[in-house]
N, C-alpha and C positions, 0 to 999 in steps of 0.2 A: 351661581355661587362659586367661588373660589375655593384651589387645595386649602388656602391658607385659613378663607372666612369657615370652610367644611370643618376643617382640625378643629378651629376654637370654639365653633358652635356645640362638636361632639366630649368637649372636657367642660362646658360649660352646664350641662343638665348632670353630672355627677353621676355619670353610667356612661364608662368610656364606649366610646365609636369606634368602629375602623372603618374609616371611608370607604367605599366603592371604586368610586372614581368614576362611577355609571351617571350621565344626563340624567335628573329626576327622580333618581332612586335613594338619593343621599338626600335630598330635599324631602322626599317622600317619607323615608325613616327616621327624616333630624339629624342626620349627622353620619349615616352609615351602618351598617348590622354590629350589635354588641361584640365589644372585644374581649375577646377571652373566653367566649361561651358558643355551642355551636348553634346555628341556625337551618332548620329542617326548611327546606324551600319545596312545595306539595305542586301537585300539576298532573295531567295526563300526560299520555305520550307526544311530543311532538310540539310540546311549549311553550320549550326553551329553556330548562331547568338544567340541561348539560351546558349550553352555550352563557346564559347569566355566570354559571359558577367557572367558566372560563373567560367571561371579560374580567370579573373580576379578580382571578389570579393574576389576569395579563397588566391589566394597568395598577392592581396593586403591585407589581414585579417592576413597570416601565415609571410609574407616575411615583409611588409612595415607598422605591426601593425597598419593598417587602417580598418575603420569600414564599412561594406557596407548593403546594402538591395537589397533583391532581388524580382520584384512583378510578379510574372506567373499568365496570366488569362487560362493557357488551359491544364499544365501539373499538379500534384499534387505533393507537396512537397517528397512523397515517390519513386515515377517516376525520377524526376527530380535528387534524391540520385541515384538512381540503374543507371543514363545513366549516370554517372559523375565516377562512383565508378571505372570501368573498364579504367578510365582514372589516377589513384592513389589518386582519392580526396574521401575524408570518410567527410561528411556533416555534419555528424553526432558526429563529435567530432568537429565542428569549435561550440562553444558556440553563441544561438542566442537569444538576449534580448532587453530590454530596458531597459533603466538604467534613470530613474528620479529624480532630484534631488533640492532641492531647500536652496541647502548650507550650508543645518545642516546634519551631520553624523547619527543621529539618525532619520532624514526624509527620507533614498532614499528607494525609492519604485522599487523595480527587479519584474521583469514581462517579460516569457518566449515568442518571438515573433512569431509565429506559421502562416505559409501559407496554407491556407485549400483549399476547395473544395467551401467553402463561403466567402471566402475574406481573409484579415489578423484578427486575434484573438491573444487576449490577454491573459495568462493562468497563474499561480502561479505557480512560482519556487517551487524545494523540497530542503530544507536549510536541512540540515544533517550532522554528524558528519564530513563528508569528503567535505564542504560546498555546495555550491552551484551546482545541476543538472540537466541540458535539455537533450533534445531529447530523442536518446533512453535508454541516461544510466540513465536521470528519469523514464520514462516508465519500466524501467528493476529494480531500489531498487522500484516503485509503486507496479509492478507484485512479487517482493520479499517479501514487507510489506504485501500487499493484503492475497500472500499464507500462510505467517506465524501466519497474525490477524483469519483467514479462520481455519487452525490448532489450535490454541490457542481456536476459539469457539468452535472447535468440542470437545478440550480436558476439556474443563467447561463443557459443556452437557452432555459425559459420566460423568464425576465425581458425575452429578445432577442425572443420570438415576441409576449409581451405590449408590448413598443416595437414591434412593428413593426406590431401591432395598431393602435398610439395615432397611430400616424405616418400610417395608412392611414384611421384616423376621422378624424385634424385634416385631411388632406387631402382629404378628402369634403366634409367641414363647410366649409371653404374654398371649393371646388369649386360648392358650392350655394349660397354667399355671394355668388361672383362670377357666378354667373347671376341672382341674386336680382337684384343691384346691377346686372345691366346690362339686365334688360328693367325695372326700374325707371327706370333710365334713358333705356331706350330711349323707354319712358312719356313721361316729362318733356320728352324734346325733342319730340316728337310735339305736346303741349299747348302745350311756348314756340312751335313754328314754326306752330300754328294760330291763339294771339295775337298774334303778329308779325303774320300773315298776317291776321289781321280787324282788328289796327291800323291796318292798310295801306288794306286796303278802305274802313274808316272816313275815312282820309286822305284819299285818292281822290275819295270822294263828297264831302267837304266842301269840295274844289278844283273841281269838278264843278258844282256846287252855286253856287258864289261866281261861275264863269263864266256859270252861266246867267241870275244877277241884273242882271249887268252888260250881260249881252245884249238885256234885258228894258227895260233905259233906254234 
């Protein structure tokens, strides 16, 4: 039977349906479990009463664009993907949120809806060029951002260790300029004050010199 033959089978008995979208099961109930009323599904452990009310979210979310929630007090959201996965359902690509709105396009408030090990939890979306991501393909551009923000510090810190390097050789090289320049220095005056000082002497003798001639007449 068909989405389509399903639907008008289940407005046709006058107790609305909501299809399954389950092989057999919509055939089996006429048209799908009552809409708008809940339905207790009984069973021992282990026979399938988590995984039924998870196809059924799945393909009413993929097949009849309906919204569903799912509350497990005992499996944990990554558990409950791995025993569904083996069935062709990937959790992880159905988009799970909240979506709040209070009528103005600039107020909705998106908030990723998360099943934990503590309850449900409410976490921020990552809005991104490619918009809006949960699950793992947010977890997977976070772990992307994280390595490349991670790269990018490390590539500052060398840049900071190689300046601090260049700052520590110009200051060497300084360092030995200015010793260079000052026993150079020191040099030079050593030479001027030995010319000074044998000009003087020259001086000296040639006053020395001029007195003794004059002494001689």
């Amino acid at each position: 039977m068909t989405t389509q033959s399903t639907e008008r089978a289940s407005t046709d008995r006058g107790l609305p349906k909501a299809p399954t979208g389950i092989q057999g099961l919509d055939e089996l109930t006429r048209g799908g479990l009552p809409r708008g009323r809940p339905t207790l599904v009984c069973g021992s452990a282990g026979c399938g009463k988590t995984v039924l009310g998870i196809e059924f979210l799945v393909r009413g979310a993929t097949q009849f664009d309906e919204p569903g929630v799912l509350m497990a007090f005992e499996e944990t959201a990554e558990e409950l993907t791995q025993n569904v996965r083996s069935l062709g359902f990937d959790l992880d690509e159905l988009v799970m949120y909240i979506l709040k709105s209070r009528g103005m396009a600039h107020s909705n408030q998106l908030r990723e809806f998360l099943l934990t090990d503590h309850g449900i939890e409410l976490e921020d979306v990552y809005l991104g060029p490619e918009g809006v991501l949960t699950g793992s393909s947010r977890l997977a551009q976070e772990a992307k951002e994280k390595a490349a923000t991670t790269a990018r510090g490390e590539e500052i810190e060398a840049k900071r260790r190689e300046l601090e390097r260049a700052r520590q050789a110009s200051e060497a090289q300084i360092a030995a300029i200015r010793l260079e320049f000052q026993a150079k220095e020191d040099e030079l005056r050593r030479a001027i004050a030995e010319e000074e000082a044998r000009e003087q002497g020259l001086v000296q003798a040639r006053v020395e010199m001029s007195h003794s001639r004059k002494a001689d007449r």
